[in-house]
C-alpha positions as CSV (number, residue, x, y, z in Angstrom):
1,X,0.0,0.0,0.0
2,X,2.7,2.7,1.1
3,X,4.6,2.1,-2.4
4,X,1.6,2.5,-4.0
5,X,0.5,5.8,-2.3
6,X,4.1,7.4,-2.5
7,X,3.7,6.7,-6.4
8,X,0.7,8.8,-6.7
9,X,2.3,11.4,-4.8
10,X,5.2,11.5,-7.1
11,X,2.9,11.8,-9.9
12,X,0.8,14.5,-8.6
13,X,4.6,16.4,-7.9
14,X,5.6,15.5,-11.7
15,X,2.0,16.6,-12.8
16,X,2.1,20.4,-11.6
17,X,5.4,20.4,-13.7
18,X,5.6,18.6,-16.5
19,X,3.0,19.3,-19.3
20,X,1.0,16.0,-20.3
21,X,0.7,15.5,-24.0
22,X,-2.6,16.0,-25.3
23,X,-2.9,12.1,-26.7
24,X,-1.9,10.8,-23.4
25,X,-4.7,8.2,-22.7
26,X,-7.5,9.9,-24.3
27,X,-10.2,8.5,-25.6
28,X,-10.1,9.0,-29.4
29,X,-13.4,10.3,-30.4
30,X,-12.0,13.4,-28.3
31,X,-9.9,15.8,-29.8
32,X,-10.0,19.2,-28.6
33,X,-12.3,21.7,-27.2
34,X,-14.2,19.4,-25.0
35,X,-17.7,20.5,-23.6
36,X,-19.1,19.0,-20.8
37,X,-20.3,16.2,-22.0
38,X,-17.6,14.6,-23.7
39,X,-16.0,15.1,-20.4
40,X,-18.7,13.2,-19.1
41,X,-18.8,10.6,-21.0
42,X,-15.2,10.0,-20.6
43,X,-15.4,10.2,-17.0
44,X,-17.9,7.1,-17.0
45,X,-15.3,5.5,-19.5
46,X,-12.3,5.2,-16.7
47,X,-15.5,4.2,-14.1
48,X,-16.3,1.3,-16.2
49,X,-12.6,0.3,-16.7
50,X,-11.4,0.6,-13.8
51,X,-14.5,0.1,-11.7
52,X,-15.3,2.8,-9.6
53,X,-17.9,5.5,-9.4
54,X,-16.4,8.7,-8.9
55,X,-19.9,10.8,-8.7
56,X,-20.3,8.4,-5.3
57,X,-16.8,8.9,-4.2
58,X,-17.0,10.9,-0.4
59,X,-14.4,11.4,2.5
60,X,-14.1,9.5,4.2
61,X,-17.1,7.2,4.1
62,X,-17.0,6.2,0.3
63,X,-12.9,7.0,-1.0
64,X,-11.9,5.9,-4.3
65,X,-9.6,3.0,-4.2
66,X,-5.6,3.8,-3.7
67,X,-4.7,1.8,-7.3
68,X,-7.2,3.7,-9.3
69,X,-6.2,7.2,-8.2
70,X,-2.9,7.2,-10.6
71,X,-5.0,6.3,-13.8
72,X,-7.8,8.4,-13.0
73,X,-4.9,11.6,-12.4
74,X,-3.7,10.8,-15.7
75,X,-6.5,10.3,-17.5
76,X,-7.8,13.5,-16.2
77,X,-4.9,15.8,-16.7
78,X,-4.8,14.7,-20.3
79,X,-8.1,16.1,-20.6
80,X,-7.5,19.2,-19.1
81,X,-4.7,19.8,-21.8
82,X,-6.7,19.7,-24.6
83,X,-9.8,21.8,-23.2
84,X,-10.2,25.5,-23.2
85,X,-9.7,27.2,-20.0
86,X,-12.7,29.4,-19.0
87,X,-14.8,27.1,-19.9
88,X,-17.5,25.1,-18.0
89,X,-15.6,22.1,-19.4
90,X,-12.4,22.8,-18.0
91,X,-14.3,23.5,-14.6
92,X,-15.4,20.2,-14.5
93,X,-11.7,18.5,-14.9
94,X,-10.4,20.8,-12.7
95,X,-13.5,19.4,-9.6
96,X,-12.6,15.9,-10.9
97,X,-8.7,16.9,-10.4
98,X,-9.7,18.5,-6.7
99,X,-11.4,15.5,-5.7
100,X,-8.6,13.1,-6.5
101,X,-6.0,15.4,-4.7
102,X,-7.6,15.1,-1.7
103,X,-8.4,11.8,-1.7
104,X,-4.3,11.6,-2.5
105,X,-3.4,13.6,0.1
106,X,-5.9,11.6,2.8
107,X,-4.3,8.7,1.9
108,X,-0.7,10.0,2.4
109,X,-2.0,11.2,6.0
110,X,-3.2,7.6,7.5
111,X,0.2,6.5,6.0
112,X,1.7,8.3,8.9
113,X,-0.1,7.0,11.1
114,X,-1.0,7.6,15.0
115,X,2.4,9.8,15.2
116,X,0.7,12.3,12.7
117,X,-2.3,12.8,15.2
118,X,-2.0,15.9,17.5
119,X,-4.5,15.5,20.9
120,X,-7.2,18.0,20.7
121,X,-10.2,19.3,22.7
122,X,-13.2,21.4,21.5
123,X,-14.7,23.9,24.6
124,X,-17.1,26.7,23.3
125,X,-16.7,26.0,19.9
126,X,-12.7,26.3,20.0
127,X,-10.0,23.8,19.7
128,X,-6.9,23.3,21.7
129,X,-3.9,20.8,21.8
130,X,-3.0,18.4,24.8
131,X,0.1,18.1,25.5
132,X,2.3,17.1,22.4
133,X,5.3,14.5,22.2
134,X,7.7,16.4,20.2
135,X,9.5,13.4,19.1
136,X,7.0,13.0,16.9
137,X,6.2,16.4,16.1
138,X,8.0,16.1,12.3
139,X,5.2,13.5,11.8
140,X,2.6,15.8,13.4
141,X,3.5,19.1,10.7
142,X,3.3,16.2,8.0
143,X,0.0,14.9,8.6
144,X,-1.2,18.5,9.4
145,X,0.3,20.1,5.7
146,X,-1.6,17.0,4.1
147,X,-5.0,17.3,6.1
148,X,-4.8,21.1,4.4
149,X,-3.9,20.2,1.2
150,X,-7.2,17.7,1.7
151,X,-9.1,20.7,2.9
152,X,-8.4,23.4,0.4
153,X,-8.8,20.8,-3.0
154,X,-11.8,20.3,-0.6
155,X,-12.8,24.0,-0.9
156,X,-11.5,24.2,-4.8
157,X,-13.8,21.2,-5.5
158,X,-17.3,23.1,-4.3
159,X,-15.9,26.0,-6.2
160,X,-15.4,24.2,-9.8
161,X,-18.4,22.1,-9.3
162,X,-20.9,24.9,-8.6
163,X,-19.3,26.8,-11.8
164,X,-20.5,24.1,-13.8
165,X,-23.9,23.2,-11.7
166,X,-24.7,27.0,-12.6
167,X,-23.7,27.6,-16.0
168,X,-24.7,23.7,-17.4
169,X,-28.1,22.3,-17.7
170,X,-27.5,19.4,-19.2
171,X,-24.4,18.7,-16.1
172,X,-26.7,19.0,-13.6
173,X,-29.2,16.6,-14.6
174,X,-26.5,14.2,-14.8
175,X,-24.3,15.4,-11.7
176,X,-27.3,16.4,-9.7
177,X,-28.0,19.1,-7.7
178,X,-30.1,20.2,-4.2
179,X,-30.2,17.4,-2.0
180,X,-28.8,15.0,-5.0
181,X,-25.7,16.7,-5.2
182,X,-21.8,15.0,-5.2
183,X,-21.6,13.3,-2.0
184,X,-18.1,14.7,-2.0
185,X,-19.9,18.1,-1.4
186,X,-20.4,16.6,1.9
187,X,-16.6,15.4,2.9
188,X,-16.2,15.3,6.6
189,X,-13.9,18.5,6.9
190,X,-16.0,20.2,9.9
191,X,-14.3,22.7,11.9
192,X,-11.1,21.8,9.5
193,X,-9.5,25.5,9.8
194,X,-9.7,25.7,13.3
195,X,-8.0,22.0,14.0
196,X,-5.0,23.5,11.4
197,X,-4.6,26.5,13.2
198,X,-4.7,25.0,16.7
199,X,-2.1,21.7,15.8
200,X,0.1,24.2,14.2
201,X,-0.2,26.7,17.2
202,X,0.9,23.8,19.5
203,X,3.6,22.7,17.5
204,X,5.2,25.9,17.4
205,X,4.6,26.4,21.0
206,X,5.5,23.4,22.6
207,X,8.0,21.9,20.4
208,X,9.3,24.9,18.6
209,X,8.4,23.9,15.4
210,X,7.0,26.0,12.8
211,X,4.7,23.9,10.3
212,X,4.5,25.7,6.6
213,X,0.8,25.8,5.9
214,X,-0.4,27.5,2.8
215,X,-2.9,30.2,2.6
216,X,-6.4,29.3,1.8
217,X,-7.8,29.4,-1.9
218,X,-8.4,32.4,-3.5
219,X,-11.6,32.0,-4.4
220,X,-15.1,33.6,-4.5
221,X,-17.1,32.6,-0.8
222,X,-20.5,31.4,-2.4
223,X,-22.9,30.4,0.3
224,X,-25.0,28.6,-2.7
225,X,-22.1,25.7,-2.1
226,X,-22.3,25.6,1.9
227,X,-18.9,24.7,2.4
228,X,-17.1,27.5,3.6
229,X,-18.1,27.8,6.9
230,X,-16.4,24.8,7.5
């Protein structure tokens, strides 16, 4: 399992820099300028071969499985180089993209195991640490940076989606919307921010250890997705 997660990790890293050629693993009815539902319909392609459902896929009740996440990266990214940017098209690879970067980056964070878990207590709606072990504090900012990089593809995901649950009929009465929305919409990242900010304060505190988060997403707060107030 852990040589199959660090793969996918590798190939996310080689992803955001090298530039996948456009007839990488594409379907060949599809040449450029995709519209949603090509996309579509190549997305329940890689389902069907590799059998998974990725409009089902949640976290953590209904993750995709470890082996399929490198394919379904792949397959993805080759779409996204030959579709238009700005486009409801390219939205939708870049959710699909989202979803299977968090799901990546879960995976890498039960790799770590216990040592990655920092204790915390919620009183009055605000979390603080226990008392850390800095021996395994390393393990701790590891687990932390990868629970964020969970939460904000998290975050992206809701933003891509609604863009194309908005601007594409036809998507939505495929993808679903209201109460028959993605599942994924409703990933268990409740009070996510908060658990970031108080694991790193604690860290930093305790074991003099400053953990590199990134800043959150810049991206548009709709309250039509419901997942910002996280």
């Amino acid at each position: 399992m852990k040589q199959i997660i660090l793969i996918i990790a590798i190939l996310f890293l080689l992803a955001a820099c090298v530039e996948v050629q456009p007839e990488a693993n594409v379907s060949k009815q599809i040449k450029a300028n995709l519209t949603t539902e090509q996309v579509l319909q190549e997305f329940e392609a890689i389902d069907k071969e590799l059998n998974t459902t990725w409009l089902k896929e949640q976290i953590s009740k209904n993750m995709i499985r470890p082996d399929a996440l490198g394919t379904w990266t792949s397959r993805t990214l080759a779409l996204r180089n030959v579709t238009e940017t700005n486009t409801t098209a390219y939205d939708l690879i870049q959710a699909r993209l989202d979803m299977l970067s968090a799901q990546t980056a879960v995976y890498l964070g039960v790799e770590i195991g216990e040592n990655g878990y920092a204790p915390l207590e919620k009183k009055d709606g605000e979390f603080t640490a226990g008392k850390i072990d800095c021996s395994k504090a390393e393990s701790i900012a590891k687990a932390t940076r990868l629970y964020q990089v969970a939460f904000h593809n998290w975050m992206t995901f809701a933003n891509h989606m609604d863009n194309v649950l908005l601007k594409d009929k036809e998507s939505r009465s495929i993808i679903g919307i209201n109460k028959e929305r993605p599942p994924f919409y409703a990933s268990n990242f409740q009070d996510a921010r908060n658990k970031i900010q108080a694991t790193s304060k604690a860290v930093k505190e305790q074991c003099s250890l400053t953990i590199p988060l990134e800043p959150e997403p810049d991206i548009p707060k709709d309250p039509q997705s419901g997942v910002y107030q996280s």
